[in-house]
C-alpha positions as CSV (number, residue, x, y, z in Angstrom):
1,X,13.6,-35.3,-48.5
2,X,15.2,-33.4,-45.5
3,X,11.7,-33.5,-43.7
4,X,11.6,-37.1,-44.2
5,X,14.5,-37.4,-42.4
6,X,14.0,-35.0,-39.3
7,X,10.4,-36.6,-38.7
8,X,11.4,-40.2,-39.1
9,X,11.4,-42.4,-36.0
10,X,14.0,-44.3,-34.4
11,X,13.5,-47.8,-32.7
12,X,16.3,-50.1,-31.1
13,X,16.1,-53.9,-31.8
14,X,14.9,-54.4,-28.2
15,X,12.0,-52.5,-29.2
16,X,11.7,-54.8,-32.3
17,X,11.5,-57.3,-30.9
18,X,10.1,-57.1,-27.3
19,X,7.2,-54.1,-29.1
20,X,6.7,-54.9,-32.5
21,X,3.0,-54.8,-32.2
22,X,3.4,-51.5,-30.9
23,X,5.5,-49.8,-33.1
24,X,3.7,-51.0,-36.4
25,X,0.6,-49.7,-34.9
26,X,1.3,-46.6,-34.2
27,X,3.1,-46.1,-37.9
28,X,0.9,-44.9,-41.0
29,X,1.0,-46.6,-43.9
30,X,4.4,-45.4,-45.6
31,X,6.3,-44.3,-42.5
32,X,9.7,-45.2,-41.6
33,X,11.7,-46.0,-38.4
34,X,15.2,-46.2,-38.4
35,X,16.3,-49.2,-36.5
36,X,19.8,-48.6,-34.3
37,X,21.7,-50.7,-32.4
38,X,24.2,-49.6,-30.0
39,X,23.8,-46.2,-31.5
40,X,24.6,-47.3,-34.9
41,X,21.8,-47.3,-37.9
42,X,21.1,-51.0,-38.9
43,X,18.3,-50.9,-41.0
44,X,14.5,-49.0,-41.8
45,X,11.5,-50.6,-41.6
46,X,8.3,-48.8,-43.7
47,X,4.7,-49.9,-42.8
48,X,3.3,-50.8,-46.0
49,X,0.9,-48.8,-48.1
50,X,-2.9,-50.1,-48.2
51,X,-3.9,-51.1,-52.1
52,X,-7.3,-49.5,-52.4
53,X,-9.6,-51.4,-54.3
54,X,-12.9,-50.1,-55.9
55,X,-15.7,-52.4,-55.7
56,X,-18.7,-51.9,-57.9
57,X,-22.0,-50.9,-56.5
58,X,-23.8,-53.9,-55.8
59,X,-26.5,-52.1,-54.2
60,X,-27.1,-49.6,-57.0
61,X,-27.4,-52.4,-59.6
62,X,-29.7,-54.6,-57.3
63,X,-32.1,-51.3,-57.5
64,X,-32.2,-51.6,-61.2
65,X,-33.6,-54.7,-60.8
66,X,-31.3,-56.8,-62.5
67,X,-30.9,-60.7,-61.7
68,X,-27.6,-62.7,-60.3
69,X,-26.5,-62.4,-63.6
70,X,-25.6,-59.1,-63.4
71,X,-24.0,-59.7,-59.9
72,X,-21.8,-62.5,-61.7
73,X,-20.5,-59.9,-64.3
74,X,-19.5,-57.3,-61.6
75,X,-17.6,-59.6,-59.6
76,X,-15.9,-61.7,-62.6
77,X,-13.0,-58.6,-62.4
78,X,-12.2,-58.3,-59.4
79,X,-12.3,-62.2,-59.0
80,X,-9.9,-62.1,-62.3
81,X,-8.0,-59.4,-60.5
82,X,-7.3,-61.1,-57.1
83,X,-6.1,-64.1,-58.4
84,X,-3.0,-62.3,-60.7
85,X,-2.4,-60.8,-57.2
86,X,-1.8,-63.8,-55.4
């Protein structure tokens, strides 16, 4: 916890708002800037994590020779998938 805090970054609003592009590029997923304003801690802001999502291997199953079928069936989860997400 304590290295969290020593290592996180600080940001004023000018920053915010005149380098936002900036800022949340140079930020890996998860990390935190603390946002200050005249000196005083206002808020955090944390770069969201990436959701990794395993795709089946298309290319493996085309080599086993199976038709659009197949393909239909691998895709059907992650179709069925995306849509609760949204």
């Amino acid at each position: 916890m304590l290295n969290v805090l020593f290592n996180m970054k600080k940001a004023t609003v000018r920053d915010i708002v005149h380098g936002f592009a900036k800022l949340n590029q140079s930020l890996q997923p998860g990390e935190t800037v603390e946002i200050t304003a005249h000196g005083k801690v206002i808020g955090h802001y944390t770069k969201a994590t990436r959701r990794r999502i395993k795709l089946p291997d298309f290319y493996k199953a085309c080599q086993f020779g199976y038709g659009p079928t197949v393909g239909y069936r691998l895709a059907k989860p992650i179709l069925a998938e995306d849509e609760t997400i949204s």
